[in-house]
mmCIF file of the protein (N, C-alpha, C, O) and its ligand, coordinates in Angstrom:
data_MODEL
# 
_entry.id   MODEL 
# 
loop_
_entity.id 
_entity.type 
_entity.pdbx_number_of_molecules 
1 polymer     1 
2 non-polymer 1 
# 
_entity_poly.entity_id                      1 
_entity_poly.type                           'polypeptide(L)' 
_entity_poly.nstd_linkage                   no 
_entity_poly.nstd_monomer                   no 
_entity_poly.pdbx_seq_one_letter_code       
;(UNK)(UNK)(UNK)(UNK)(UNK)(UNK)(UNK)(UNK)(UNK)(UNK)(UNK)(UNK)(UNK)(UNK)(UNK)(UNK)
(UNK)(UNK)(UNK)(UNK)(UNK)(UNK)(UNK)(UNK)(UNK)(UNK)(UNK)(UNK)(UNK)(UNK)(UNK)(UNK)
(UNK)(UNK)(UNK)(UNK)(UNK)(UNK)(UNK)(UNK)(UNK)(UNK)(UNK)(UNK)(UNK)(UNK)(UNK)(UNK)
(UNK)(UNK)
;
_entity_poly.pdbx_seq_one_letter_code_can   XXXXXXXXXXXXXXXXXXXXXXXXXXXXXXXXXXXXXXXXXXXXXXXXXX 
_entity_poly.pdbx_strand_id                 A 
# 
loop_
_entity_poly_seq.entity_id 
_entity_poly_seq.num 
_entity_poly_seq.mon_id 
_entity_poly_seq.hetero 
1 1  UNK n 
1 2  UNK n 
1 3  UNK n 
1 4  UNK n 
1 5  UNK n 
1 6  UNK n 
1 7  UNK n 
1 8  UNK n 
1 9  UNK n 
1 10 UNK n 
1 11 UNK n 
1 12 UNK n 
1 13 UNK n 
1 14 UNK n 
1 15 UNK n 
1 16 UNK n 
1 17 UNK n 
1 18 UNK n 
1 19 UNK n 
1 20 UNK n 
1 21 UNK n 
1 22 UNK n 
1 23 UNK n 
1 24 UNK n 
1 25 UNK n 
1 26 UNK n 
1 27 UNK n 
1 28 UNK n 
1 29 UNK n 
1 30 UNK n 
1 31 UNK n 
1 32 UNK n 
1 33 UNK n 
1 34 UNK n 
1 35 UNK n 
1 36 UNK n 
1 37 UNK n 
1 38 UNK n 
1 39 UNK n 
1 40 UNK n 
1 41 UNK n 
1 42 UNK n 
1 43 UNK n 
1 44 UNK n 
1 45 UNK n 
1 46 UNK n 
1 47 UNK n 
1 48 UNK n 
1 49 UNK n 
1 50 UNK n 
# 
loop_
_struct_asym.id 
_struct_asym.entity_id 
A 1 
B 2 
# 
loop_
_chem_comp.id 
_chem_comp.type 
_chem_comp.mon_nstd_flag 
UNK 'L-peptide linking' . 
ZN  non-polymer         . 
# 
_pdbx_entity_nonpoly.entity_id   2 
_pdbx_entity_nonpoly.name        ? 
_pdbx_entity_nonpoly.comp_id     ZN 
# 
_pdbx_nonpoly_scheme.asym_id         B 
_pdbx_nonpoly_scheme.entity_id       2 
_pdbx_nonpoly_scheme.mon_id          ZN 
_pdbx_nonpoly_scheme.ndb_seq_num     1 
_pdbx_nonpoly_scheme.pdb_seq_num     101 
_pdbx_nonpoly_scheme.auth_seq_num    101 
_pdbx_nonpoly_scheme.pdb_mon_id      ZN 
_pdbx_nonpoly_scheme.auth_mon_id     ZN 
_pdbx_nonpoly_scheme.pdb_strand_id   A 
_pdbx_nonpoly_scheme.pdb_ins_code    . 
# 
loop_
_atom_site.group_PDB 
_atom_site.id 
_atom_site.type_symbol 
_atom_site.label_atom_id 
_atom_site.label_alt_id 
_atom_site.label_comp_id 
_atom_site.label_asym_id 
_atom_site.label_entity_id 
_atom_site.label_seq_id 
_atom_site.pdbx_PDB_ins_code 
_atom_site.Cartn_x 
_atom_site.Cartn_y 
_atom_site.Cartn_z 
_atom_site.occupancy 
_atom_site.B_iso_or_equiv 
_atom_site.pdbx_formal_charge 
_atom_site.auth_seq_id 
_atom_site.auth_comp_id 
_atom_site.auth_asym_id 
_atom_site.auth_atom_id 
_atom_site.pdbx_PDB_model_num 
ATOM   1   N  N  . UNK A 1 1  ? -127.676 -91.981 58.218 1.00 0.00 ? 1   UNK A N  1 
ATOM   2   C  CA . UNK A 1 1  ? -128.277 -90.714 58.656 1.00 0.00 ? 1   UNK A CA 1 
ATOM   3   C  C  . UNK A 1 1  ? -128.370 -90.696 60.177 1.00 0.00 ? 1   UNK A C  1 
ATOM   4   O  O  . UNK A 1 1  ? -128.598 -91.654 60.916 1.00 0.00 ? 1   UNK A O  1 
ATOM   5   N  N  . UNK A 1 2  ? -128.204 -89.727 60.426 1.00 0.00 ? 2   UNK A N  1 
ATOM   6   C  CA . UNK A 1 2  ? -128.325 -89.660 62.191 1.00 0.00 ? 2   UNK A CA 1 
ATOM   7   C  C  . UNK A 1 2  ? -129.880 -89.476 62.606 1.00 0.00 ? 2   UNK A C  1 
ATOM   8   O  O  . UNK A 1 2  ? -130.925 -89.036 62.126 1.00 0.00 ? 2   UNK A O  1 
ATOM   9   N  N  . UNK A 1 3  ? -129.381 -90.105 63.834 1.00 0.00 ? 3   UNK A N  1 
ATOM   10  C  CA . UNK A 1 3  ? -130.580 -89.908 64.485 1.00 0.00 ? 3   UNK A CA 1 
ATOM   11  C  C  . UNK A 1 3  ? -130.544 -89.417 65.610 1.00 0.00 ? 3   UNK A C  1 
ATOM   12  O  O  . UNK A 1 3  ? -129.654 -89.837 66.349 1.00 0.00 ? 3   UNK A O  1 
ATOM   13  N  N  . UNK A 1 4  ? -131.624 -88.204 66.220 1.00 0.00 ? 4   UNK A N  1 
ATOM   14  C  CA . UNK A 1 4  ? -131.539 -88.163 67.531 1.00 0.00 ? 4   UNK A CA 1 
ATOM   15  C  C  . UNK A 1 4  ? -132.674 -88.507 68.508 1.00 0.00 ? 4   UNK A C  1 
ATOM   16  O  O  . UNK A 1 4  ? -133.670 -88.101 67.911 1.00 0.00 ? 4   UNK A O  1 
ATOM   17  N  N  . UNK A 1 5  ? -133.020 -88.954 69.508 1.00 0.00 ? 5   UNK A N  1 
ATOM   18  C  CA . UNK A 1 5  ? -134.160 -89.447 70.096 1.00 0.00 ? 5   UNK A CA 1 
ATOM   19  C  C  . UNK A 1 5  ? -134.177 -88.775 71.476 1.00 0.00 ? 5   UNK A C  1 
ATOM   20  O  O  . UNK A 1 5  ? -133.228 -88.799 72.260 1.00 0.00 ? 5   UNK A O  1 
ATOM   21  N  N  . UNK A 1 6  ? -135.174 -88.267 71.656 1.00 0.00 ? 6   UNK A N  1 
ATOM   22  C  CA . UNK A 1 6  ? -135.762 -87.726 72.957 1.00 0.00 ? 6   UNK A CA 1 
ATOM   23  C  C  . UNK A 1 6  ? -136.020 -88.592 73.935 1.00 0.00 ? 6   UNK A C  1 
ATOM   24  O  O  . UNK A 1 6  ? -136.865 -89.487 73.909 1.00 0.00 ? 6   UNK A O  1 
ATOM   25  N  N  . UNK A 1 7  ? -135.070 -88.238 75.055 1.00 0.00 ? 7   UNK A N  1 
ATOM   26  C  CA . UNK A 1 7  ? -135.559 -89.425 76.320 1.00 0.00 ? 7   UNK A CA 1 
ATOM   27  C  C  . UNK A 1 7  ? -136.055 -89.501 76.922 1.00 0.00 ? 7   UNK A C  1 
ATOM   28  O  O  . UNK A 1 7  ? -135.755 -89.996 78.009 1.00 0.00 ? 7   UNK A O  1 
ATOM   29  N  N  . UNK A 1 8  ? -137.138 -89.060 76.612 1.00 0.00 ? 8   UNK A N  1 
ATOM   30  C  CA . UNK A 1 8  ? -138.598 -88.995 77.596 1.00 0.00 ? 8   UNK A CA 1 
ATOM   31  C  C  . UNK A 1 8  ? -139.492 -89.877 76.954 1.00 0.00 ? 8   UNK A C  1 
ATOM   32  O  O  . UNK A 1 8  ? -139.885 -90.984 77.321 1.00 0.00 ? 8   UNK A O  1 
ATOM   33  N  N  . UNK A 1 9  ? -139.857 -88.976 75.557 1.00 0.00 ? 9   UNK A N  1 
ATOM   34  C  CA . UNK A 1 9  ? -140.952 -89.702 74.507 1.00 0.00 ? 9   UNK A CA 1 
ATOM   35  C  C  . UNK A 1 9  ? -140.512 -90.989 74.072 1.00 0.00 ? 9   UNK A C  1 
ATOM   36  O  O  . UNK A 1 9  ? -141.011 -92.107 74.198 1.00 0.00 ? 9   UNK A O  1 
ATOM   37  N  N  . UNK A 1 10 ? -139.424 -90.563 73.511 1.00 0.00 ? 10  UNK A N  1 
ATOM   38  C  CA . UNK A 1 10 ? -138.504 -92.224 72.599 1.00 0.00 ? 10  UNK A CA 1 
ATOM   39  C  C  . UNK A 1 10 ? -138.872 -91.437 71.262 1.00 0.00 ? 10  UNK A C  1 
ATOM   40  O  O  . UNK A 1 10 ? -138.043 -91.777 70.417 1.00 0.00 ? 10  UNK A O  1 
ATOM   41  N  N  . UNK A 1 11 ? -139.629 -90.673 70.813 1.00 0.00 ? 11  UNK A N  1 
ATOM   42  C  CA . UNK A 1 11 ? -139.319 -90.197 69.303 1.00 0.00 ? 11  UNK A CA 1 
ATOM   43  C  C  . UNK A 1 11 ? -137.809 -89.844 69.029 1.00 0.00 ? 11  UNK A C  1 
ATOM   44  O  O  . UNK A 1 11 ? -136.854 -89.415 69.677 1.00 0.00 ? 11  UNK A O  1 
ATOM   45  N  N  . UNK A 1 12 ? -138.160 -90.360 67.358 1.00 0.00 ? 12  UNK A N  1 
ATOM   46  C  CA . UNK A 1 12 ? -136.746 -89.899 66.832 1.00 0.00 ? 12  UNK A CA 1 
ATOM   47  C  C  . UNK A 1 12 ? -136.728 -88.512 65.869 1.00 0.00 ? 12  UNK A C  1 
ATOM   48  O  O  . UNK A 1 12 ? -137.721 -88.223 65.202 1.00 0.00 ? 12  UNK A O  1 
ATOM   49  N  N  . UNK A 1 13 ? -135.754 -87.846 65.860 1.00 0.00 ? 13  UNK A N  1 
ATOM   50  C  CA . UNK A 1 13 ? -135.557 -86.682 65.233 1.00 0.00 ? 13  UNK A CA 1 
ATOM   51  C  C  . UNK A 1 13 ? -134.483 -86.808 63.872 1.00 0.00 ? 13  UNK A C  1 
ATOM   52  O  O  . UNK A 1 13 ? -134.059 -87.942 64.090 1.00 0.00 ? 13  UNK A O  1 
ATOM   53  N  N  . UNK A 1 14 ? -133.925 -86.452 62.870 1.00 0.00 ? 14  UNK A N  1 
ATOM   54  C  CA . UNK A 1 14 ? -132.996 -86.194 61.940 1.00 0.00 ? 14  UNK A CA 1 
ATOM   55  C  C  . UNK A 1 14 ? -132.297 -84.971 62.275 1.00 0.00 ? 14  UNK A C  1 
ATOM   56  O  O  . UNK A 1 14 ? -131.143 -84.685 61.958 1.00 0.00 ? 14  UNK A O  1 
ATOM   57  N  N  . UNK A 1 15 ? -133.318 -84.109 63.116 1.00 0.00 ? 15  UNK A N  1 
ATOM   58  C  CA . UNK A 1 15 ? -132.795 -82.365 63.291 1.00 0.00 ? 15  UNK A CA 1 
ATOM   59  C  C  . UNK A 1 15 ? -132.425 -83.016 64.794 1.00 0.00 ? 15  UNK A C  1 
ATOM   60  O  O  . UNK A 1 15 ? -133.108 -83.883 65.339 1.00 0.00 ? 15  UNK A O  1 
ATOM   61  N  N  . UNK A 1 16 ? -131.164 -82.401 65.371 1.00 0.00 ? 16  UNK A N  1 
ATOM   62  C  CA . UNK A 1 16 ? -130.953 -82.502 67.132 1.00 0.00 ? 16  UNK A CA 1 
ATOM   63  C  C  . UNK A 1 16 ? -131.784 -81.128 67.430 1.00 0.00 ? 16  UNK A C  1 
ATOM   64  O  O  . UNK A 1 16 ? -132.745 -80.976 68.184 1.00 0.00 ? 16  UNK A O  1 
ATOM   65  N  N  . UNK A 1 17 ? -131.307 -80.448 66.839 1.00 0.00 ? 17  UNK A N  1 
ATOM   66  C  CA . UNK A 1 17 ? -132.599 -79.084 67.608 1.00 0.00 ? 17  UNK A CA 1 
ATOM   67  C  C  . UNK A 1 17 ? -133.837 -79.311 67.970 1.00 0.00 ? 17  UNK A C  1 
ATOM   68  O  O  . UNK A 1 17 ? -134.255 -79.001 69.085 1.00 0.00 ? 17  UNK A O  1 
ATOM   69  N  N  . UNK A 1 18 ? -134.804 -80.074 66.745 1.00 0.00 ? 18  UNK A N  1 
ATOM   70  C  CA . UNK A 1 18 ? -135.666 -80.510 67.021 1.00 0.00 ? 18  UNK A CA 1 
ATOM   71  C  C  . UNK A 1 18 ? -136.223 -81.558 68.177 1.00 0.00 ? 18  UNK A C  1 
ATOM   72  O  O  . UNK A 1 18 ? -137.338 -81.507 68.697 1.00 0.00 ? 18  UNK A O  1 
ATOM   73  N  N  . UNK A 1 19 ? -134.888 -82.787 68.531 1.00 0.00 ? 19  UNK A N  1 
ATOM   74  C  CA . UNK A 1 19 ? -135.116 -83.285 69.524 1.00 0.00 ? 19  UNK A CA 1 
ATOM   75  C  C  . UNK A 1 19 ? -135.065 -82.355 70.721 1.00 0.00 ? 19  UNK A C  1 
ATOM   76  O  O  . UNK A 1 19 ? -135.895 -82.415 71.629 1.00 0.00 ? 19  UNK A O  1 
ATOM   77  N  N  . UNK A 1 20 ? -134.075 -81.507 70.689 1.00 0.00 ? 20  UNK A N  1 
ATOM   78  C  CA . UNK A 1 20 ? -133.556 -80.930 72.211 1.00 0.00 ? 20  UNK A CA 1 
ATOM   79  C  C  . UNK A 1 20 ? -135.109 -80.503 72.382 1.00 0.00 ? 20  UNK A C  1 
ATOM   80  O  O  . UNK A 1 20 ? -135.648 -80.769 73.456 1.00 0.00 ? 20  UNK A O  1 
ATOM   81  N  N  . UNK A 1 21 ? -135.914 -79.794 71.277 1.00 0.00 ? 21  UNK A N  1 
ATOM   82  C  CA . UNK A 1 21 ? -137.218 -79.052 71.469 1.00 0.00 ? 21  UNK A CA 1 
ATOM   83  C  C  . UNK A 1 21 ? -137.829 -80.064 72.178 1.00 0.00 ? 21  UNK A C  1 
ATOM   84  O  O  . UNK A 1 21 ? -137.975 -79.989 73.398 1.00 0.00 ? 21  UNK A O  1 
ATOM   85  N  N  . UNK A 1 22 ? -138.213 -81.036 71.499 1.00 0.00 ? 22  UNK A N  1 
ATOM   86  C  CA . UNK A 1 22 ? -139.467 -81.722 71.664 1.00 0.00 ? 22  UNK A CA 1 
ATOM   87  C  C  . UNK A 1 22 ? -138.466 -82.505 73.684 1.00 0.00 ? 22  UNK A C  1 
ATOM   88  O  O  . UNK A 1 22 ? -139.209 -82.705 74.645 1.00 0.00 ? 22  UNK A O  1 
ATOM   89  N  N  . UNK A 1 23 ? -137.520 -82.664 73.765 1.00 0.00 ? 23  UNK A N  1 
ATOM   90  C  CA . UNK A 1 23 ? -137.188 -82.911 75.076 1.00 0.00 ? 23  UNK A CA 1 
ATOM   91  C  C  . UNK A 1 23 ? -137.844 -81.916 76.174 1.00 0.00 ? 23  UNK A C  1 
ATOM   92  O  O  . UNK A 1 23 ? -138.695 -82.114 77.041 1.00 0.00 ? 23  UNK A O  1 
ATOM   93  N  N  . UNK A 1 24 ? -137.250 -80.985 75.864 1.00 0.00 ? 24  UNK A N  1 
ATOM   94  C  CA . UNK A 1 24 ? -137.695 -79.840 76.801 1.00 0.00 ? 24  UNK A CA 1 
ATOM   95  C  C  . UNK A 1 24 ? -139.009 -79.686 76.704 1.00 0.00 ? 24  UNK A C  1 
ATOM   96  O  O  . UNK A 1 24 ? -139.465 -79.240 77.757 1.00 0.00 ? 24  UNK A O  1 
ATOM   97  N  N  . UNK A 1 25 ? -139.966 -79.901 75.724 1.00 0.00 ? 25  UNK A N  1 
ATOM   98  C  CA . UNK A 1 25 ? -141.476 -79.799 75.919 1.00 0.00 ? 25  UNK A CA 1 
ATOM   99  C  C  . UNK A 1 25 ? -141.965 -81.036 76.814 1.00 0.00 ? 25  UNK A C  1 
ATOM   100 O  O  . UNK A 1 25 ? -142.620 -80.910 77.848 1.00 0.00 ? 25  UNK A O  1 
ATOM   101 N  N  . UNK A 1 26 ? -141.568 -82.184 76.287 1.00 0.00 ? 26  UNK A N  1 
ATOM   102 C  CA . UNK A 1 26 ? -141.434 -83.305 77.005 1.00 0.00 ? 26  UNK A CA 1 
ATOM   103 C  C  . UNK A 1 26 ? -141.628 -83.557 78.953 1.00 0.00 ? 26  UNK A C  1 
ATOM   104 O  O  . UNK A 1 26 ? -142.420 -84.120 79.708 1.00 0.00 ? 26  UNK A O  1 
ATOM   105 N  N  . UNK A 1 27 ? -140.294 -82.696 79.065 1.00 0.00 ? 27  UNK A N  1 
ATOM   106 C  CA . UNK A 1 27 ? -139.726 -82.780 80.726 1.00 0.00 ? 27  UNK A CA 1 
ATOM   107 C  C  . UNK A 1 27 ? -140.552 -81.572 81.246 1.00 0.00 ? 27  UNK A C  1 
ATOM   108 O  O  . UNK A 1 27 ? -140.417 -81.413 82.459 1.00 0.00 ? 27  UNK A O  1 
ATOM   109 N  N  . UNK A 1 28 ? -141.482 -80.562 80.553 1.00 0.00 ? 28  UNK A N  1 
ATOM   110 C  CA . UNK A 1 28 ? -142.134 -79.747 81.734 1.00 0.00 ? 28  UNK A CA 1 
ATOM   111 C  C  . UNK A 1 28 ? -143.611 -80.052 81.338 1.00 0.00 ? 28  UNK A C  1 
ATOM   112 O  O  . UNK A 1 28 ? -144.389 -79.974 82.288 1.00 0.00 ? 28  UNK A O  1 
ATOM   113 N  N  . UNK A 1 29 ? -144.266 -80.446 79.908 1.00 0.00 ? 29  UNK A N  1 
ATOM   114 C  CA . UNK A 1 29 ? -145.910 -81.195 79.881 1.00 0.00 ? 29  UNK A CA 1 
ATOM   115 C  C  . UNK A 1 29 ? -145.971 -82.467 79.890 1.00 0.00 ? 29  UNK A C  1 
ATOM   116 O  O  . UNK A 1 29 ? -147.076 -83.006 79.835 1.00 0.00 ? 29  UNK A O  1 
ATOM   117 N  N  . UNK A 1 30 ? -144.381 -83.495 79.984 1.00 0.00 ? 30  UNK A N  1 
ATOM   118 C  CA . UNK A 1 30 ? -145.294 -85.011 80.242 1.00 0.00 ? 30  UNK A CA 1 
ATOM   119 C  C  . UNK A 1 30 ? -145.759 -85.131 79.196 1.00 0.00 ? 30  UNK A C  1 
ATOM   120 O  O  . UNK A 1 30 ? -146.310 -86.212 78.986 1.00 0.00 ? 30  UNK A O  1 
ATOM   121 N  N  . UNK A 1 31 ? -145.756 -84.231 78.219 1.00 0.00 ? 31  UNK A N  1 
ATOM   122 C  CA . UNK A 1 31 ? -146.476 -85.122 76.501 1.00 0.00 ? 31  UNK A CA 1 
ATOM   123 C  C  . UNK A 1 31 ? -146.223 -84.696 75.586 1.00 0.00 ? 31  UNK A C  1 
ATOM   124 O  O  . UNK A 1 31 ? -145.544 -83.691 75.798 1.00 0.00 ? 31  UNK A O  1 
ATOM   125 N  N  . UNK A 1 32 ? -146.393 -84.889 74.430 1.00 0.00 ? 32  UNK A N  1 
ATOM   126 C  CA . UNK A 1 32 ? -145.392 -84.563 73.120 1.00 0.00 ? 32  UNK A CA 1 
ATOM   127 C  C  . UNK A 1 32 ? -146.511 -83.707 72.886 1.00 0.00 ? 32  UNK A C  1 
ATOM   128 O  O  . UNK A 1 32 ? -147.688 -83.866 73.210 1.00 0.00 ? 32  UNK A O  1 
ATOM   129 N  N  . UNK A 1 33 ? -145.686 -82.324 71.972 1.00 0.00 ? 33  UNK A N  1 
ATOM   130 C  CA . UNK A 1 33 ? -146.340 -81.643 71.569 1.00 0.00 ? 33  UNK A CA 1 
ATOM   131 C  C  . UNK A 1 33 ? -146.947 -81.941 70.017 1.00 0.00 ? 33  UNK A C  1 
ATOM   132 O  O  . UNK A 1 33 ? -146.198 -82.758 69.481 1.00 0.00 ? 33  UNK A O  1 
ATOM   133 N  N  . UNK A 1 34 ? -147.675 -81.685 69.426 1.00 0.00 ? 34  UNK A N  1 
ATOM   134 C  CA . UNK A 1 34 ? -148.454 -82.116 68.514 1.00 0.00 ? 34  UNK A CA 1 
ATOM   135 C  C  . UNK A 1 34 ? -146.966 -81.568 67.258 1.00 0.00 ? 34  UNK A C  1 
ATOM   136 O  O  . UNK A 1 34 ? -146.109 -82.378 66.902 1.00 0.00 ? 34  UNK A O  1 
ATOM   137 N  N  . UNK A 1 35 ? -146.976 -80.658 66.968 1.00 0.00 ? 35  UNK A N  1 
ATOM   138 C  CA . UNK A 1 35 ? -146.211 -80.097 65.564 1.00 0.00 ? 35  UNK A CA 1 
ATOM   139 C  C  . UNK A 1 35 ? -144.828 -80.452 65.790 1.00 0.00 ? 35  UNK A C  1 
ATOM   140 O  O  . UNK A 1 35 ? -144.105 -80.657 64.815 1.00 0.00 ? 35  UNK A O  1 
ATOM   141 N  N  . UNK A 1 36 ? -144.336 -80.558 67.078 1.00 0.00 ? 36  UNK A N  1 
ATOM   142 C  CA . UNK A 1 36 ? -142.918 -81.095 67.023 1.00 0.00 ? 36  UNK A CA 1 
ATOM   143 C  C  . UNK A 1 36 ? -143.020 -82.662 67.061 1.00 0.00 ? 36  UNK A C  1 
ATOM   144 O  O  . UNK A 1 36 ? -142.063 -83.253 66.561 1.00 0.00 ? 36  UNK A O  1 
ATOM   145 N  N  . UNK A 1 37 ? -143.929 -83.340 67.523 1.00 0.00 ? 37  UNK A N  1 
ATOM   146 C  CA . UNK A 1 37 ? -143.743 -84.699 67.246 1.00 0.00 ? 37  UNK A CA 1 
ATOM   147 C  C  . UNK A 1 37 ? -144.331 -85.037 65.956 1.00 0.00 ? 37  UNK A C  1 
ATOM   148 O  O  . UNK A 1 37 ? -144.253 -86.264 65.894 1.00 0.00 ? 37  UNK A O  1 
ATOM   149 N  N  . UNK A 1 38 ? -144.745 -84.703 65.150 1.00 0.00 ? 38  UNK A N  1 
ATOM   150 C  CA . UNK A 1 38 ? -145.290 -84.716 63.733 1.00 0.00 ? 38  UNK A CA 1 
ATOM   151 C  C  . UNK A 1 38 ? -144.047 -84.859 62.749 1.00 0.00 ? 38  UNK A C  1 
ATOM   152 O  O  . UNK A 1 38 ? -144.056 -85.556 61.734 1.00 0.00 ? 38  UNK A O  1 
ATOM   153 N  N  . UNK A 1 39 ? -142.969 -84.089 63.204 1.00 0.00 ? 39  UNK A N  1 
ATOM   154 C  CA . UNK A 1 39 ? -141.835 -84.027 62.449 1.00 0.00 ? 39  UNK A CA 1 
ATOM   155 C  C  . UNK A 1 39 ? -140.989 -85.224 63.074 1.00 0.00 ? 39  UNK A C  1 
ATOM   156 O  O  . UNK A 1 39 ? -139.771 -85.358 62.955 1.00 0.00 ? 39  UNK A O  1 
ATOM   157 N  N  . UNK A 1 40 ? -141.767 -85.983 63.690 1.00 0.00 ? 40  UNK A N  1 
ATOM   158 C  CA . UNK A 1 40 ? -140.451 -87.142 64.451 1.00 0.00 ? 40  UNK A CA 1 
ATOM   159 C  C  . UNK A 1 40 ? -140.287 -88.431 63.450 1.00 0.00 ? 40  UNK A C  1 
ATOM   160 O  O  . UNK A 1 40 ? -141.251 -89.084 63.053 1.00 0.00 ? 40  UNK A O  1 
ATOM   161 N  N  . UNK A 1 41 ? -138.671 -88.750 63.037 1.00 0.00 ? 41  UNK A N  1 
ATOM   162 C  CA . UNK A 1 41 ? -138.835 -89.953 61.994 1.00 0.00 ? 41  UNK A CA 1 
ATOM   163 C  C  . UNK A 1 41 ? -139.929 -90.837 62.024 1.00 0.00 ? 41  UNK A C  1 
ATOM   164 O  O  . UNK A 1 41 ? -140.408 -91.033 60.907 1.00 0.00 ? 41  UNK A O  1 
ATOM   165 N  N  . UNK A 1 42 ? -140.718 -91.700 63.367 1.00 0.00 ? 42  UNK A N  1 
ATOM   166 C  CA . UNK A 1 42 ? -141.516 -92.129 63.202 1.00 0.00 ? 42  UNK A CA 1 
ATOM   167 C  C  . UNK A 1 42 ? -143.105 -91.479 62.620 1.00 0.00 ? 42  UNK A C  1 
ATOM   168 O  O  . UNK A 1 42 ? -143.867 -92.107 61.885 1.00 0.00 ? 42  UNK A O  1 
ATOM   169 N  N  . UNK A 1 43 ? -143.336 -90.178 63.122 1.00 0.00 ? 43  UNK A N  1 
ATOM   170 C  CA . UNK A 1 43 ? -144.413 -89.541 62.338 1.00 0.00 ? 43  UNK A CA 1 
ATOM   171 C  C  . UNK A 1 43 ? -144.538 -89.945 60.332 1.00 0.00 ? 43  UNK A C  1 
ATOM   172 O  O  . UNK A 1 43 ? -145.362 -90.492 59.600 1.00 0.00 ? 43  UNK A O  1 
ATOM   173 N  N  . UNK A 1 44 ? -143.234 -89.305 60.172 1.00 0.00 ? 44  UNK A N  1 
ATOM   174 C  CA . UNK A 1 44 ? -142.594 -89.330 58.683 1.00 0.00 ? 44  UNK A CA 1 
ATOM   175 C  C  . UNK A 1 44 ? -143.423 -90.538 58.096 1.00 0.00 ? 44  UNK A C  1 
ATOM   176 O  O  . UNK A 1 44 ? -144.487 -90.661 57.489 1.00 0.00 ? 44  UNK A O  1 
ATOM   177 N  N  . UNK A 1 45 ? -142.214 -91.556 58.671 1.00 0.00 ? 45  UNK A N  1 
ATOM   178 C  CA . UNK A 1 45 ? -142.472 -92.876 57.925 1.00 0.00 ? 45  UNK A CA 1 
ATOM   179 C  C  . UNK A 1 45 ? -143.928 -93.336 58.198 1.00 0.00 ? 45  UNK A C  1 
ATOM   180 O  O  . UNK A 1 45 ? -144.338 -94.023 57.262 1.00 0.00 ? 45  UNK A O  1 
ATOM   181 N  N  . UNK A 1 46 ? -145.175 -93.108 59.564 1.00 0.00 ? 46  UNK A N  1 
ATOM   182 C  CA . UNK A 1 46 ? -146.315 -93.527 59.122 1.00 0.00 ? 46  UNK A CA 1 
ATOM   183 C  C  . UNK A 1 46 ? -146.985 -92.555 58.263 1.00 0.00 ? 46  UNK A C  1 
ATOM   184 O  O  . UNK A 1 46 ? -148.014 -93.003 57.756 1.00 0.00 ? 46  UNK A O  1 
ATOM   185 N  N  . UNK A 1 47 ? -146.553 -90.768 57.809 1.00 0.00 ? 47  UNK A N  1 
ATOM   186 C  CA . UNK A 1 47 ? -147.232 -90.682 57.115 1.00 0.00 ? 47  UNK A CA 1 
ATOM   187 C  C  . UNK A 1 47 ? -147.272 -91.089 55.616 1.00 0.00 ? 47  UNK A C  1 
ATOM   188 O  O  . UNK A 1 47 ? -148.287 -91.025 54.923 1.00 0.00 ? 47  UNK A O  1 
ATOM   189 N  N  . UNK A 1 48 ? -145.694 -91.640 55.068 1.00 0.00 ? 48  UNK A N  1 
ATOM   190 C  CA . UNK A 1 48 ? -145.293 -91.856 54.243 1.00 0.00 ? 48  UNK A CA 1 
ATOM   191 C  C  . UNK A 1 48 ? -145.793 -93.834 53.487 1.00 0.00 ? 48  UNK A C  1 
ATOM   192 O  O  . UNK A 1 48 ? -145.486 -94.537 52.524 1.00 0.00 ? 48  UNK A O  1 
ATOM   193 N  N  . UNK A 1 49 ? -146.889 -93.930 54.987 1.00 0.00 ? 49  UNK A N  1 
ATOM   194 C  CA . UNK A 1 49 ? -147.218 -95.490 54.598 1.00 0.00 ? 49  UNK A CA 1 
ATOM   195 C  C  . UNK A 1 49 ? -145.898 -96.379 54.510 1.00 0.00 ? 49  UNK A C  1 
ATOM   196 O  O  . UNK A 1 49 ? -145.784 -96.897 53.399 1.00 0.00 ? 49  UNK A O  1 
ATOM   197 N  N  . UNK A 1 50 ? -145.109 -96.614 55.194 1.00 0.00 ? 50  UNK A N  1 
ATOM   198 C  CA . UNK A 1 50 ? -143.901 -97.660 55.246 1.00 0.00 ? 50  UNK A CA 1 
ATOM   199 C  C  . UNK A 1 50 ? -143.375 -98.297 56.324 1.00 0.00 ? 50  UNK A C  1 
ATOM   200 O  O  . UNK A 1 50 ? -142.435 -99.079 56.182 1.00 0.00 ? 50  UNK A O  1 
HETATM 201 ZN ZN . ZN  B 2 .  ? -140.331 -86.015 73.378 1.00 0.00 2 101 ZN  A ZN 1 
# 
């Protein structure tokens, strides 16, 4: 499965749209936005306990 990762945060995405998002939120607040980093593979898997 692919992955895409934002190079600011280091989250990973499955969607590239979703990374490009959470990049560009990234490069003008300096911090992840809450609902787009929620969807980041790492969000997933801790909510999924694994
Ligand atoms: Zn990010």
């Amino acid at each position: 499965m692919a992955r895409y990762a934002c190079g600011i945060c280091g989250l990973h995405y499955t969607d590239k749209a979703l990374a490009a998002k959470c990049h560009m939120w990234c490069a003008i607040h300096n911090s992840c936005r809450f609902d787009i980093a929620r969807q980041s593979v790492e969000a997933v898997a801790q909510r999924e306990g694994s």
